[in-house]
N, C-alpha and C positions, 0 to 999 in steps of 0.2 A: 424913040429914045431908049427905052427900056428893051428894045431886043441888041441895038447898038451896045449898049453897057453890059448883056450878057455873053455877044461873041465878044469884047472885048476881053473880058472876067476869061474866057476860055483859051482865048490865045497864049494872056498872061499865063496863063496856069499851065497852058500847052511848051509854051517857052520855058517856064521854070522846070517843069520837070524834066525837059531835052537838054538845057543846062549841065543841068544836076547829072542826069545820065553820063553827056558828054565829059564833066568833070572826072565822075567814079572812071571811068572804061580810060581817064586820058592818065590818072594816079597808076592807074593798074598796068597799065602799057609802060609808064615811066619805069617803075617797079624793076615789071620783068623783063624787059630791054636793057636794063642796067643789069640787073643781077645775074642773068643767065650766061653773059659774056665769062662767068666767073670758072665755068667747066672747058673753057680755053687752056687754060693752065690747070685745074685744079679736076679732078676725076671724082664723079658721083658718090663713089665708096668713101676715098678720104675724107669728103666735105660734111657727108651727113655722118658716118661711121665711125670716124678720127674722134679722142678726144683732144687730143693738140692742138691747143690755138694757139701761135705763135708767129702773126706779122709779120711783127716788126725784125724779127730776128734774121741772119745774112740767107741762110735757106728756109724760107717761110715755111708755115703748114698751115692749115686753114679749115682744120676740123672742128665742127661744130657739137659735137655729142657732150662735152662739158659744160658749155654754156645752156645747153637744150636740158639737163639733168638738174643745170641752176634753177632753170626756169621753174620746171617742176615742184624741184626740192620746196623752193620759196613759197610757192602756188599751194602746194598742197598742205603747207603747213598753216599757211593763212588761212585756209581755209576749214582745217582742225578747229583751229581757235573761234573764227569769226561764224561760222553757218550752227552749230549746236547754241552758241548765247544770242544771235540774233535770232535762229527760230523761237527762244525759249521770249526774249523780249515782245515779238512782233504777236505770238500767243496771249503775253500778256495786256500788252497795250489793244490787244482786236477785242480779247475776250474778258479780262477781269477789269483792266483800268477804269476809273470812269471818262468823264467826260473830259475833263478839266486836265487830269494826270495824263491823258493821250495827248492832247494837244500839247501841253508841256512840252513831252519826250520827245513830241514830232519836231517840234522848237531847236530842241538841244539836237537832235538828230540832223536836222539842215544847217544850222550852223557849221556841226563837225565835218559834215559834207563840202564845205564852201574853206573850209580851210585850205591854202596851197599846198602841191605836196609837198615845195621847199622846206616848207618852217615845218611840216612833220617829220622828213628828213633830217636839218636840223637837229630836232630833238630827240630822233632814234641814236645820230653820231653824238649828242652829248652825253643825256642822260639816260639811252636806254643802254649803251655799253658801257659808260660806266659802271651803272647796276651790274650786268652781267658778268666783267668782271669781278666785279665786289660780291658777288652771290656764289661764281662758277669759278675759284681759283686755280684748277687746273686748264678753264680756257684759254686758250691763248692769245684771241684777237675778239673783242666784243663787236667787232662787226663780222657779221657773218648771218645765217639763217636765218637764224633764231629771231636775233636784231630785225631784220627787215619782214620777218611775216607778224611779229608783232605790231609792227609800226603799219602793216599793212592793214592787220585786223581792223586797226582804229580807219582806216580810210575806207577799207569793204564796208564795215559795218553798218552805216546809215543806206548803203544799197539793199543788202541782204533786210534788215530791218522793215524800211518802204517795203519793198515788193514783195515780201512775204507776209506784211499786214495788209498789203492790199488784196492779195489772194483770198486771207481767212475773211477779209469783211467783202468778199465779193459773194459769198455762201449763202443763198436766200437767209432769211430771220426764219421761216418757217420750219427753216430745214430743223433749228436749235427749238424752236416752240415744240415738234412734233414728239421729237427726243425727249425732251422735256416732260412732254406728256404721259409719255410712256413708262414714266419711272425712272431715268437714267438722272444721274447727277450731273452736275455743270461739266468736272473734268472730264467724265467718260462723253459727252456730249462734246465737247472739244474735239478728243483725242480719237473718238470711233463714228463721228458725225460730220463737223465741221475740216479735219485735218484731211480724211482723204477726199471729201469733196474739192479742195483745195489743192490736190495733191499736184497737179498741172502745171497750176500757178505760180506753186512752190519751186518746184523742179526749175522751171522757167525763170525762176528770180535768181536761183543758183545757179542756174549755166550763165544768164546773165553779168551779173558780180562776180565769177571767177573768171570770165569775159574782161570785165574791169579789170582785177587783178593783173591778169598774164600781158598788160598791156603796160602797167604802170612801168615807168622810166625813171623820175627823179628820185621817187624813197630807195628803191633798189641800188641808184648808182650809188649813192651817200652813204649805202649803210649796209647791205650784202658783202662786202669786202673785196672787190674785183679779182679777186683769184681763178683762174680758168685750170679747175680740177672737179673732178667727179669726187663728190663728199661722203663720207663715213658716218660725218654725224651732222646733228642740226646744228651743232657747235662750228662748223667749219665755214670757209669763207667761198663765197662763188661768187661767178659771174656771169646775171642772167642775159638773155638775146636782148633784150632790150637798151642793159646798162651797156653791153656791148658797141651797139652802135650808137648811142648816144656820146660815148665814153671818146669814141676813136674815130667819126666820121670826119671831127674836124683837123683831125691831124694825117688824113690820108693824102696817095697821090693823087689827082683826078683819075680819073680814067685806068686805075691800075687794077691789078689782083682784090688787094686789099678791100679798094672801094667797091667795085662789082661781089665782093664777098660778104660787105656789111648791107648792098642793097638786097644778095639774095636771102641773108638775115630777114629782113624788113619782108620779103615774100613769103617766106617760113609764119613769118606771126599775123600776116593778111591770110594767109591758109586757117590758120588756127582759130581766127578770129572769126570769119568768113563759116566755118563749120559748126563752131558753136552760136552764131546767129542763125544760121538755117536749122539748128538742134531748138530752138529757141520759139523761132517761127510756128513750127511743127508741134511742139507743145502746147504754143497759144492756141493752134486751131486746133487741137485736140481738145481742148475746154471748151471754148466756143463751142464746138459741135458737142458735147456733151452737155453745156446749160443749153441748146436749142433741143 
């Protein structure tokens, strides 16, 4: 009975993960059988090199470099903001908090996690441009960058957070008792003992989370400002790959330009995605092999 109930345990398991396989390899075939039809009409150069995106217009263009610079702009501002206050948080919730204060934060932290991005959205299009207007009166449009990497900060941030305190509290205790020993004080024991121990970890929780980031769709479309132009400033409005095909897939023709242009969209950001998980990967085992 009990070796019947172990090849059973195996098949399941054998089936789940051929499944699972079979689903990833059948997304990925959808993908790029839709999308690559898109160099039918549209040429390598204009699609990735063009910053003109323009559809809908009577002679289309279908360059992605504006929307791919939105991406960016957005991304890397989010992440100005959100990776320096969540490392400086996760430091101190690993190493100074006590018991009670970490679990709190951990509280407030998963909550903010569990928020929609709708209603964070939401509240970037109400009250975070208004702010901007009301603070920036030569801006012109409070949606835009600025608007959506703040708003994005607050939805990184319980990532970056987690996984940058999980790193510091994965650091033997000894390693801090040894330091300890030797004279050094708490913060130099942090900062020259426990931070590049952790340094792995760290790296890994940030490729991760701006992983997150460059993925997000609904704060972006609500509140980046859909403008398909290569920006000047953090003040200006874009329109990142994501809000893009969110924005427009349902208003394409099946099967046309357009559509095979927003699915090869959607391969651009499984590339992206796809590289910073195997960046990811690679770092984990690089920890791994270094606490073995």
């Amino acid at each position: 009975m009990k070796r019947y109930r172990e090849a059973t345990i195996k098949v399941l398991v054998f089936v789940s993960a051929f499944l699972t396989t079979v689903i990833v390899f059948g997304i990925l075939y959808f993908l790029v059988s839709n999308g690559i039809s898109v160099f039918k009409d549209v040429s390598l150069k204009e699609f990735f090199l063009s910053s003109r995106w323009f559809p809908t217009y009577e002679d289309p263009e279908y360059g992605i470099l504006a929307l791919f610079v939105g991406t960016l702009s957005v991304t890397g501002l989010t992440l100005v903001f959100s990776i320096p206050l969540g490392f400086i948080i996760a430091v101190y919730m690993s190493e100074y908090s006590s018991r009670r204060t970490r679990e709190l934060m951990k509280f407030v932290f998963e909550l903010t996690a569990g928020i929609p991005s709708v209603v964070l959205g939401a509240f970037g299009l109400k009250y975070v441009s208004q702010w901007i207007m009301n603070t920036f009166p030569d801006v012109w449009t409070g949606l835009n960058i600025f608007n959506a990497s703040l708003v994005l900060s607050i939805l990184a941030m319980p990532y970056f957070v987690t996984f940058i305190e999980d790193a510091l509290s994965s650091v033997p205790k000894n390693q801090r008792e040894a330091s300890l020993a030797l004279g050094a004080n708490k913060t130099r024991t942090v900062f020259k003992v426990v931070v590049p121990q952790a340094r792995s970890g760290i790296l890994n929780a940030i490729i991760l989370g701006t992983n997150r980031v460059i993925g997000e769709t609904m704060v972006v479309l609500m509140v980046s400002g859909g403008a398909t132009m290569i920006p000047s400033s953090i003040f200006d409005p874009v329109r990142p790959l994501t809000s893009a095909i969110a924005g427009e897939m349902g208003e394409v023709e099946l099967g046309g330009t357009h559509y095979h242009a927003l699915f090869m969209i959607g391969v651009v950001l499984l590339v992206i995605s796809t590289l910073f998980t195997i960046i990811a990967m690679k770092l984990k085992g690089g920890k791994e092999y270094e606490a073995g």
